[in-house]
KEVO-565035 format. One line per 5 residues: number of its first residue (from 1); for each residue y, z negated, x of C-alpha. Coordinates in nm, 2 decimals, m for minus. Example, Ala and Ser with C-alpha at 12.3 -4.5 7.8 and 13.67 -1.06 7.14 Angstrom:
residues 2
1	m0.45,m0.78,1.23; m0.11,m0.71,1.37
This chain:
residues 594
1	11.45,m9.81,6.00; 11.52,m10.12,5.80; 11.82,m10.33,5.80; 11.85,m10.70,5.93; 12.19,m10.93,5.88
6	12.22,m11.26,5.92; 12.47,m11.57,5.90; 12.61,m11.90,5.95; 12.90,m12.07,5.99; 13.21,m12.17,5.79
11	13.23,m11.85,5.55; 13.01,m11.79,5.28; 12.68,m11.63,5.40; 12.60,m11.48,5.07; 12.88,m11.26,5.08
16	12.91,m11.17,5.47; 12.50,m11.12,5.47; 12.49,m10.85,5.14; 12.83,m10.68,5.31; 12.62,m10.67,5.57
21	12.29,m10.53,5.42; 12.57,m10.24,5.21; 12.65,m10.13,5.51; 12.31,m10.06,5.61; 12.21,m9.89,5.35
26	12.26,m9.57,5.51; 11.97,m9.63,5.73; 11.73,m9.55,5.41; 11.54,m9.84,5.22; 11.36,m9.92,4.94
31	11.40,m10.31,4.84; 11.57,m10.58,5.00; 11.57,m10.97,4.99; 11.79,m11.26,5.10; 11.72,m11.62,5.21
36	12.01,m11.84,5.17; 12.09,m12.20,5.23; 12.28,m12.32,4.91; 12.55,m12.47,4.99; 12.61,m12.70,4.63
41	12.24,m12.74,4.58; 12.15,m12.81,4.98; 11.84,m12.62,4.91; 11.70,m12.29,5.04; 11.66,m12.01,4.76
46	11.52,m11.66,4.82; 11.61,m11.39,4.63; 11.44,m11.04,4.62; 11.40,m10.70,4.41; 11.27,m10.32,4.44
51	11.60,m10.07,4.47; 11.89,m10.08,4.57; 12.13,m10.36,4.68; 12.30,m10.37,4.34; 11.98,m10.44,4.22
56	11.99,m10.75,4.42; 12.30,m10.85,4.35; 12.18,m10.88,4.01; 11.93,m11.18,4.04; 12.13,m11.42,4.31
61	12.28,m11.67,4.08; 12.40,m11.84,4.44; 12.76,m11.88,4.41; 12.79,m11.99,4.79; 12.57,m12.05,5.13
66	12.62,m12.18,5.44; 12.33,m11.99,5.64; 12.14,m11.65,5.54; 11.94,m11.38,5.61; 11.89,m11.06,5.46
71	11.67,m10.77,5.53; 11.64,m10.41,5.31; 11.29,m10.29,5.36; 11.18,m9.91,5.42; 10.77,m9.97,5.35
76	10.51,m9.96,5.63; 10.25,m10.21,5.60; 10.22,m10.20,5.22; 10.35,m10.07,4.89; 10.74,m10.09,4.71
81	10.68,m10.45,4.53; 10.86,m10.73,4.50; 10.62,m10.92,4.65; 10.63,m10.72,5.00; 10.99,m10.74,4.99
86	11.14,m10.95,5.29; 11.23,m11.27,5.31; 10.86,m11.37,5.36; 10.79,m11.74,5.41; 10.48,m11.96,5.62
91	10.22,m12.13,5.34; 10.40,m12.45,5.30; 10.76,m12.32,5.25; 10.90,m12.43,5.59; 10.93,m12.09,5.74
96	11.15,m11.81,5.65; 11.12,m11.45,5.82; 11.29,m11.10,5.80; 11.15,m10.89,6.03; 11.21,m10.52,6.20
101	10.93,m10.32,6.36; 10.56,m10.32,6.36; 10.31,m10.56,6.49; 10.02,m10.36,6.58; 9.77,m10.68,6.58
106	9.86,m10.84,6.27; 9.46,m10.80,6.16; 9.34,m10.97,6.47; 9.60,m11.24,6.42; 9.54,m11.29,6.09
111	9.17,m11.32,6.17; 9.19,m11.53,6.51; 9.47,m11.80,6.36; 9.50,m11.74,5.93; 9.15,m11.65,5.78
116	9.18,m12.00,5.56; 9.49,m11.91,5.48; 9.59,m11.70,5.12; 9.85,m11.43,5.18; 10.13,m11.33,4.89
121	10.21,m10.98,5.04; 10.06,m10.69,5.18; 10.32,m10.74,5.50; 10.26,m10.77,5.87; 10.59,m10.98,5.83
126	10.40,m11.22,5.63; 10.15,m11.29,5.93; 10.43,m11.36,6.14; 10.59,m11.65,5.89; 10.23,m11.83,5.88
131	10.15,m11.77,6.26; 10.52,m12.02,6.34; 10.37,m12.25,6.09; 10.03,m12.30,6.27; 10.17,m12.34,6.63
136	10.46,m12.57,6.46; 10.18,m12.81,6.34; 10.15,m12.95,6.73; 10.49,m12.84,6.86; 10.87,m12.84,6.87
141	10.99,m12.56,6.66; 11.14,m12.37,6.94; 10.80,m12.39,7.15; 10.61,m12.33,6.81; 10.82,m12.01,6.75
146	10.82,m11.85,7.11; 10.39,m11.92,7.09; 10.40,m11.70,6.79; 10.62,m11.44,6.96; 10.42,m11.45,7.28
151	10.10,m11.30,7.10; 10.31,m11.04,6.87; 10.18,m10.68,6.97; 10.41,m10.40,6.92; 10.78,m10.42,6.78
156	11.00,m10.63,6.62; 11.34,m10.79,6.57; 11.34,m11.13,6.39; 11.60,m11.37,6.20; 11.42,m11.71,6.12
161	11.49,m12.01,5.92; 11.36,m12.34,5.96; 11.35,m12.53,5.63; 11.42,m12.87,5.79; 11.71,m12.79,5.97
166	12.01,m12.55,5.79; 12.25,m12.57,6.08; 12.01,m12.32,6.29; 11.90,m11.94,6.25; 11.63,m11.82,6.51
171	11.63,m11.47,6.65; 11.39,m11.27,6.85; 11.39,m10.94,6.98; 11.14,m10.70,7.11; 11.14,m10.30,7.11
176	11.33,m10.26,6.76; 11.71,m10.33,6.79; 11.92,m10.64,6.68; 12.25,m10.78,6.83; 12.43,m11.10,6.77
181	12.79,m11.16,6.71; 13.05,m11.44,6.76; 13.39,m11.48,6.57; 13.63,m11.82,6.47; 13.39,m11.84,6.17
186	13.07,m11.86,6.27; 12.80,m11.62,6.42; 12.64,m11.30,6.24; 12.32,m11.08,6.35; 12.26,m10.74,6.27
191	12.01,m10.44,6.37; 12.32,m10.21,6.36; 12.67,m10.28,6.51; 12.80,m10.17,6.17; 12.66,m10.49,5.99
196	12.88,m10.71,6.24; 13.21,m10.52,6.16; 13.46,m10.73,6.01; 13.27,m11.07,6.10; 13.28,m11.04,6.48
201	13.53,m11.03,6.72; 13.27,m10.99,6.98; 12.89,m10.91,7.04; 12.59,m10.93,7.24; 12.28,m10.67,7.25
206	11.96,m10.87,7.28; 11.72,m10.75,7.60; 11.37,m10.75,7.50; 11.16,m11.01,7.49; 11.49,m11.27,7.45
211	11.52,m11.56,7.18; 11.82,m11.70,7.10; 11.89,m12.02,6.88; 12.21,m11.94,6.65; 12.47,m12.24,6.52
216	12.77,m12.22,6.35; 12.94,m12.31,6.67; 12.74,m11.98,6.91; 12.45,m11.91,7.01; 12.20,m11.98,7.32
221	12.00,m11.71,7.43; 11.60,m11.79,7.63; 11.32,m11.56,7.75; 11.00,m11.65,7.61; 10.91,m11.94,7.82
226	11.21,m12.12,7.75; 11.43,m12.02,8.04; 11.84,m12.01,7.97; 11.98,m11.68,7.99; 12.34,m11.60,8.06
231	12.53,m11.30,7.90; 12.81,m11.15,7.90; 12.97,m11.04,7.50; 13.18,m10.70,7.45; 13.42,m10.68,7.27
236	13.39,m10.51,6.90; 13.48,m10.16,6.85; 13.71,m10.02,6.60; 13.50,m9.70,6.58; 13.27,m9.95,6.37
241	13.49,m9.91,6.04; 13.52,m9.50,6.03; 13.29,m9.58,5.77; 13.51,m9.52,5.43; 13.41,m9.19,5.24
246	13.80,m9.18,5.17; 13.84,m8.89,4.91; 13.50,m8.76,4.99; 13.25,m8.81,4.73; 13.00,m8.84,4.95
251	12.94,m8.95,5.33; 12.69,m8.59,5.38; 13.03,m8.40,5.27; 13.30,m8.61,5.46; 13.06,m8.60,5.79
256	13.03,m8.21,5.73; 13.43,m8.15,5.75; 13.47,m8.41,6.04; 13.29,m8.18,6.25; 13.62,m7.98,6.37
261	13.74,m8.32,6.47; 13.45,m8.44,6.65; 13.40,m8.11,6.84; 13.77,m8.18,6.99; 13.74,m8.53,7.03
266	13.43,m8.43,7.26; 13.65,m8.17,7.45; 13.90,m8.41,7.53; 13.64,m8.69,7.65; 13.45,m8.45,7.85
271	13.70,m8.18,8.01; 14.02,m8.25,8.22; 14.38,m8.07,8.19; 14.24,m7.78,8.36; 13.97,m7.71,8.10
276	13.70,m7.76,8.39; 13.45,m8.00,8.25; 13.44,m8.39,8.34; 13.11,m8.57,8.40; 13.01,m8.85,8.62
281	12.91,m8.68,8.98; 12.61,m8.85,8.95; 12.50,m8.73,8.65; 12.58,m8.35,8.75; 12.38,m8.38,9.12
286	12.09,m8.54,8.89; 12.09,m8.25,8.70; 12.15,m7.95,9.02; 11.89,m8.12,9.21; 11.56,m8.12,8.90
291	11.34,m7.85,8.95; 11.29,m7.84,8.56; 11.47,m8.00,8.25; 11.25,m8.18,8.03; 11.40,m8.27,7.67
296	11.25,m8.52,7.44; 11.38,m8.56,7.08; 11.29,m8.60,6.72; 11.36,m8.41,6.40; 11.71,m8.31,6.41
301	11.80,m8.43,6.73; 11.51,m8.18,6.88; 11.62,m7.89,6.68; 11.98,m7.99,6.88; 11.74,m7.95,7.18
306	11.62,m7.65,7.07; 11.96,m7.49,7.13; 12.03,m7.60,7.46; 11.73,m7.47,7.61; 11.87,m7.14,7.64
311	12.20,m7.31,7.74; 12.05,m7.52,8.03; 11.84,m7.21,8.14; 12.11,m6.94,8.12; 12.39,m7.18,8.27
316	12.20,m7.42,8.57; 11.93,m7.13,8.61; 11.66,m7.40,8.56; 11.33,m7.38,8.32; 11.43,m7.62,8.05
321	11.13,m7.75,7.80; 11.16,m7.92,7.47; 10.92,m8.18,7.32; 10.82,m8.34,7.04; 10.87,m8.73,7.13
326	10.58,m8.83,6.93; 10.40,m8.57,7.09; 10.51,m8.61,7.44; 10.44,m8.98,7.44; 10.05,m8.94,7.37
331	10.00,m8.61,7.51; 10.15,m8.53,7.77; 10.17,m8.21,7.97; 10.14,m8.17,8.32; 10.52,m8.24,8.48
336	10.67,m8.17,8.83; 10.77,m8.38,9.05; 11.10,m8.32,9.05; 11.18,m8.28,8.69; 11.44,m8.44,8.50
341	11.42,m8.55,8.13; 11.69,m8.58,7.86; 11.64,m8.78,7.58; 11.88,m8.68,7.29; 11.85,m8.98,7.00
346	12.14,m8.99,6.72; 12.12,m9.38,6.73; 11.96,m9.44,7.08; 11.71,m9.69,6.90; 11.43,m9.41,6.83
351	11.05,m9.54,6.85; 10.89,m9.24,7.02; 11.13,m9.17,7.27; 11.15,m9.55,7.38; 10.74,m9.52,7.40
356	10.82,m9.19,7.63; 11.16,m9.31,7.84; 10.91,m9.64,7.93; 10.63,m9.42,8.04; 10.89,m9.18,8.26
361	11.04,m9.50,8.37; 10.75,m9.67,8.53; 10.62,m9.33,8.68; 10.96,m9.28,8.84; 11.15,m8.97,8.69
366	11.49,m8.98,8.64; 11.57,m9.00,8.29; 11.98,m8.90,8.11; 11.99,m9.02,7.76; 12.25,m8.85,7.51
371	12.34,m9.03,7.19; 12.59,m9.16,6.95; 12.56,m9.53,7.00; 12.66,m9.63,7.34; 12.54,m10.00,7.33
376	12.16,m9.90,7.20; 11.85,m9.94,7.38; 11.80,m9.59,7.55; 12.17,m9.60,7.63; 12.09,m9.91,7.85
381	11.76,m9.83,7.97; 11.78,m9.49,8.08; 11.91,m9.44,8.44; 12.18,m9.24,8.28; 12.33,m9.16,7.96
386	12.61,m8.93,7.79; 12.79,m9.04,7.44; 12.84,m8.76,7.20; 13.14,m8.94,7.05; 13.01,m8.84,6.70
391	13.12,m9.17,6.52; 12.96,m9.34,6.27; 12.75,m9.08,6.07; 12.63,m9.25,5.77; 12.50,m9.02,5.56
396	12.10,m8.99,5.62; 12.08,m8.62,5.69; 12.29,m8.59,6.04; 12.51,m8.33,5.99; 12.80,m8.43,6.31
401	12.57,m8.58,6.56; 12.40,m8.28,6.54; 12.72,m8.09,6.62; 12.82,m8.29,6.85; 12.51,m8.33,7.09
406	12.51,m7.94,7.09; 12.88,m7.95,7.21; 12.77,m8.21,7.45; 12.51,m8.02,7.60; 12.70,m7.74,7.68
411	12.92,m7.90,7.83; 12.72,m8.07,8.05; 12.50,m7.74,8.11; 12.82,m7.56,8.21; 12.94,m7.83,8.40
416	12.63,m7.89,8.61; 12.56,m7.50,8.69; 12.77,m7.23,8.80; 12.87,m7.03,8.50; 13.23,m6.86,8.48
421	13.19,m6.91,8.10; 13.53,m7.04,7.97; 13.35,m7.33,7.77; 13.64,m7.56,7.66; 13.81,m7.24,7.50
426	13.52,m7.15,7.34; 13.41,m7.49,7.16; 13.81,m7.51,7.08; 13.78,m7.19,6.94; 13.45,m7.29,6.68
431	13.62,m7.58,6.56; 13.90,m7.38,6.44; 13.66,m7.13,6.28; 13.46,m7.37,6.12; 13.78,m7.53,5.97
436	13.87,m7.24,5.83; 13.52,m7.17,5.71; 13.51,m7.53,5.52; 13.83,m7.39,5.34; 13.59,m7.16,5.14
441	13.32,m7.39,5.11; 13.35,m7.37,4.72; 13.21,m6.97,4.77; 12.85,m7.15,4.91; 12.85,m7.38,4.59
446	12.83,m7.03,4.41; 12.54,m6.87,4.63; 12.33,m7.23,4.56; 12.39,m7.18,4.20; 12.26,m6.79,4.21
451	11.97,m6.84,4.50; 11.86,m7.17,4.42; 11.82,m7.24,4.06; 11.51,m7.33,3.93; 11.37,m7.28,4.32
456	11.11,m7.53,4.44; 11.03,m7.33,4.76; 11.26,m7.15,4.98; 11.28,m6.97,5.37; 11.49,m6.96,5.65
461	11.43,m6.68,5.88; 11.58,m6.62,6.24; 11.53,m6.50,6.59; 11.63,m6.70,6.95; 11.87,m6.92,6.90
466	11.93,m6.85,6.52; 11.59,m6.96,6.48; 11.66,m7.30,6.58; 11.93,m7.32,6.34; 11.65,m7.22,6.09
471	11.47,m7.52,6.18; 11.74,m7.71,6.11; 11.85,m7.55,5.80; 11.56,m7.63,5.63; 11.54,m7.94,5.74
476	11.88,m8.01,5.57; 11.77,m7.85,5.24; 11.42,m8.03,5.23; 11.55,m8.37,5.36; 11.84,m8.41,5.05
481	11.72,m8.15,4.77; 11.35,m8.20,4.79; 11.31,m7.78,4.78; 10.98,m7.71,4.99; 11.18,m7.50,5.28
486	11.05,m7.33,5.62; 11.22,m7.25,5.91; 11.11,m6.91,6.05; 11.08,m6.71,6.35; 11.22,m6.37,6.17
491	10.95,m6.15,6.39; 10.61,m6.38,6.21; 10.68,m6.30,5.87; 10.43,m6.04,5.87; 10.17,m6.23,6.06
496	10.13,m6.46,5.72; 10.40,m6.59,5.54; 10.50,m6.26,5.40; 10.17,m6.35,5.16; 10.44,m6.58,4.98
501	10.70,m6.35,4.91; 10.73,m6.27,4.58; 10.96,m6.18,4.31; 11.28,m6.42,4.31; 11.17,m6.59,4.68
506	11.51,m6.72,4.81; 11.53,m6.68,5.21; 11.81,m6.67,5.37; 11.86,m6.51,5.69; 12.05,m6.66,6.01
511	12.20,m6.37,6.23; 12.40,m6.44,6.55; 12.23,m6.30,6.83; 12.32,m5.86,6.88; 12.00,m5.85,7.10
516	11.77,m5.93,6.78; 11.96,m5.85,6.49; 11.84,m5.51,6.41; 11.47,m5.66,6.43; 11.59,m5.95,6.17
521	11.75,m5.70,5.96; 11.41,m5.50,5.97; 11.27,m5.84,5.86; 11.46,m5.87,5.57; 11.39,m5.51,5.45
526	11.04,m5.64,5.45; 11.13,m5.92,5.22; 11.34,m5.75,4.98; 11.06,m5.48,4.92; 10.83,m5.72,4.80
531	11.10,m5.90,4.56; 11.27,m6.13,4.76; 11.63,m6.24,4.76; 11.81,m6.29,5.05; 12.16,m6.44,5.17
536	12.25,m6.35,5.48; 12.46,m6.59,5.71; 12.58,m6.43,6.05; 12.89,m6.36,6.24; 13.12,m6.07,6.13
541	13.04,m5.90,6.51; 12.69,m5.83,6.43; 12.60,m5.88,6.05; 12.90,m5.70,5.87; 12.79,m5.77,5.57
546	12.69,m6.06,5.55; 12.71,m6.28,5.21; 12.86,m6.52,5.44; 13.04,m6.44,5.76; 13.12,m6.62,6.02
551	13.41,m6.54,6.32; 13.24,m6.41,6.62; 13.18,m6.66,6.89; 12.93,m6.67,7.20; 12.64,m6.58,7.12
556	12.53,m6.93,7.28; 12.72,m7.11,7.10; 12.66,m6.99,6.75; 12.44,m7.29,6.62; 12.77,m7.45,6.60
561	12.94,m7.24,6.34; 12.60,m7.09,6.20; 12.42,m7.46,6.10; 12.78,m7.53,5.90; 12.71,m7.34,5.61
566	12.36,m7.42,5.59; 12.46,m7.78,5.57; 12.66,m7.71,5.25; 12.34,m7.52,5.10; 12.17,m7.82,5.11
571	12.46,m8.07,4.97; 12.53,m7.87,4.71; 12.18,m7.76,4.62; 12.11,m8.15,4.62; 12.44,m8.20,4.40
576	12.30,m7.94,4.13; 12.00,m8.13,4.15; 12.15,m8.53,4.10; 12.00,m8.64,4.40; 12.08,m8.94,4.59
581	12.28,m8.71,4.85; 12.34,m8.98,5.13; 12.02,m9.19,5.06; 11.75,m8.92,5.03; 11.39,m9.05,4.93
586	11.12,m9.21,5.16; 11.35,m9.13,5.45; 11.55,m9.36,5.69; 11.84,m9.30,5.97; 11.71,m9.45,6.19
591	11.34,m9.46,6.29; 11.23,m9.73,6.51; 10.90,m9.78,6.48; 10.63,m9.53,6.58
């Protein structure tokens, strides 16, 4: 959820550590904070504010540093103030902490080792700071340090400064994500790959439970007792600077017309000269010999999951099961002994499904991740993964990902059952009809205008498939416009919500699939006699007259071409409304603590 950059070395830290924390911002925050090592006064200063980035900018009256660390905060253990902002320092000043994740005993710490001491902040992070200070009264900083890591419970990722020595930054690493790279200037640290672009030439994902000792010269990485650990750094990749909004004025918007692009990138990663798809064998055979499909996801990425059930059923002739990861993780159902389970994650770093891949892992099911980010933690610790080639998606409400892991999907579905279903021509085929659907994209800026005005509660109805997409749908319209919106199964209407129909009740209605769309249509009927106003989205084949319609396509595959104009409700509805498209409120990109 939160960012974390740090720096040291020959360039000026100030600058490289807010580039840093800018590019972050995507992942959703609400203060942030620096620690920086001044280089004229040879002095440590800390420097922290509610909002934005700018915000911060505002108050460092640092011209340059020599070391830093910066952190944006999305609130957990205590409210948006100043004062809970990160840095956070130890009582006497010596120690200086940002900090990723949640420590889940920070009240029996604070009670076993602090009760004399008098805490500034509200923070978990704050018990950490004060917990180095109490082991470093006895010890060598790097024992004192790896004592205070050995009794952390739960998650973190930590940058640490040591007021008595400036030529050394401190990281730790457990559950949430950080990585650490090396370039001719210096070293930099970063929870997301995107903070080291520009300042690394190469880089190194921490394991869990490693600490490394940063200089301007590299790095040495330990476990927690103080062995040496070797590794091995990868190169940087230049997929880390698709990040420019170019001519867009927003990321949501530019993400939402890459999708075209992405679909074919996908096709050509994934399918050979012959248009027969191209997976590892061992990732197929995994998949013919389960006995049932398991997929675990959150939020959009399990509405993504949603629509290849059907897929994996209808193509590999296998029950297939979706879960909530949260769910899953603390309640879970009863599971075969020869099941498989897929783990679909937009940045391979999400809290719940590392809680559930750890439990699958140590009961001995085979487990295929599929995500975006090829270096994250489920990525590595799953017996398998899949990329979805998405790119960089930085806009907080995934629009491509989500694209993209349904293209993924059924690709892998077809590829790992026996279907004659020509599957490369048909995913070439949607991204030429969503292009030419994005060239009327001005026409759904009308409809937001006339359904949407003055709305704060809205519906998306659907059936099968399509009602997935309604998930999704309003999930995209509550996430950036703040409109109250539920998704729908079209045939429950009258079994409740109809009771909130009234006159002027926008609900638009998804229609793909010719086995349910009379019984959809009769659902709309239903609304419209009671004062509703619909919109209907569907493909010309089996809505006609739709308000907006959509080239035919498989009827399994419709999510792809249906979701796109549901996407632009929501951006535009959000641009009427002068919302903070990309960086909606209270939410984050990635969530990675439980």
């Amino acid at each position: 959820m939160c960012g974390i950059v740090g720096y040291l070395g020959n360039g000026n830290a100030k600058e490289i550590v807010l580039d840093g924390l800018e590019r972050l911002e995507y992942r959703g925050y609400d203060s942030a904070g620096v620690g920086l090592f001044d280089s004229e006064r040879k002095t440590y200063r800390i420097f922290k504010e509610k909002g934005r980035i700018d915000d911060l900018k505002r108050v460092i009256n640092t011209e340059s540093a020599a070391a830093g660390i910066g952190h944006t905060r999305w609130a957990t253990h205590g409210k948006v103030t100043k004062e809970n902002a990160h840095p956070h320092t130890s009582r006497n000043g010596r120690f200086i902490v940002v900090h990723n994740g949640v420590v889940d005993n920070f009240r029996a710490l604070r009670s076993e080792y602090l009760d004399a001491f008098r805490l500034e902040s509200e923070t978990d992070t704050e018990i950490i700071a004060n917990l180095f200070e109490v082991f470093a009264a006895a010890l060598p900083v790097q024992d004192a340090i790896r004592e205070g890591l050995k009794r952390l419970e739960g998650s973190y990722a930590l940058l640490i400064m040591d007021r008595e020595d400036s030529g050394t930054v401190y990281a730790a690493k457990h559950k949430s994500p950080l990585l650490i790279g090396s370039a001719h200037s210096g070293v930099v640290a970063g929870s997301d790959l995107m903070a080291l672009a520009d300042h690394a030439d190469a880089y190194l994902a921490l394991e869990d439970g490693t600490f490394a000792e940063l200089r301007p010269d590299g790095f040495s990485l330990y476990d927690l007792n103080g062995g040496a650990l070797d590794y091995t750094l990868r190169e940087m990749d230049a997929e880390v600077v698709e990040s420019d909004k170019g001519a867009y004025p927003h990321y949501m918007l530019k993400e939402i017309h890459e999708q075209p692009i992405i679909l074919r990138r996908i096709l050509d990663a994934y399918t050979d000269e012959e248009e027969r798809p191209d997976f590892p064998n061992s990732v197929l055979e995994t998949i013919r010999k389960s006995g049932r499909i398991h997929i675990l996801a959150a939020g959009t990425s399990m509405h993504a999951g949603l629509v290849a059930k059907p897929l994996f059923e209808t193509l590999t002739e296998k029950p297939a099961e979706v879960h909530v990861a949260s769910e899953f993780a603390h309640h879970t159902p009863l599971i075969d002994s020869d099941s498989l389970f897929i783990l679909i994650s937009q940045s391979g770093e999400t809290a719940d499904l590392r809680a559930c891949l750890n439990r699958l892992k140590d009961e001995g099911y085979p487990t295929l991740t599929v995500t975006n980010v090829r270096t994250s933690t489920l990525a590595r610790e799953a017996d398998a993964f899949v990329e979805i080639h998405a790119g960089p998606e930085i806009a907080v409400a995934s629009t491509k990902a989500y694209s993209a892991q349904i293209a993924v999907l059924s690709l892998l579905a077809h590829a790992a059952g026996a279907s004659g279903m020509p599957m490369k021509r048909e995913i070439s085929n949607i991204a030429q009809s969503i292009e030419k659907f994005l060239e009327q994209a001005d026409a759904v800026h009308d409809h937001v205008k006339s359904m949407l005005e003055g709305k704060s509660h809205a519906f998306y109805i659907g059936r099968g498939v399509d009602h997935a997409v309604a998930l999704e749908a309003s999930l995209k319209l509550k996430e950036i416009s703040y409109i109250h919106t539920e998704g729908l199964a079209a045939g429950e209407l009258k079994h409740g919500t109809l009771a909130l129909i009234e006159e002027g009740t926008p609900v638009f209605a998804l229609i793909s699939q010719p086995s349910t769309a009379l019984h959809t249509q009769s659902s709309i009927s239903e609304i419209e006699s009671r004062g509703g106003r619909v919109l209907t989205i569907g493909t010309e084949d089996v809505a006609e007259e739709a308000h907006i319609a959509l080239r035919k396509t498989h009827p399994l595959l419709a999510p792809l071409v249906l979701v796109v104009p549901a996407q632009l409700i929501a951006y535009y509805a959000a641009l009427e409304l002068g919302n903070d498209i990309d960086k909606p409120r209270n939410l984050a990109k990635s969530v990675t603590v439980e």
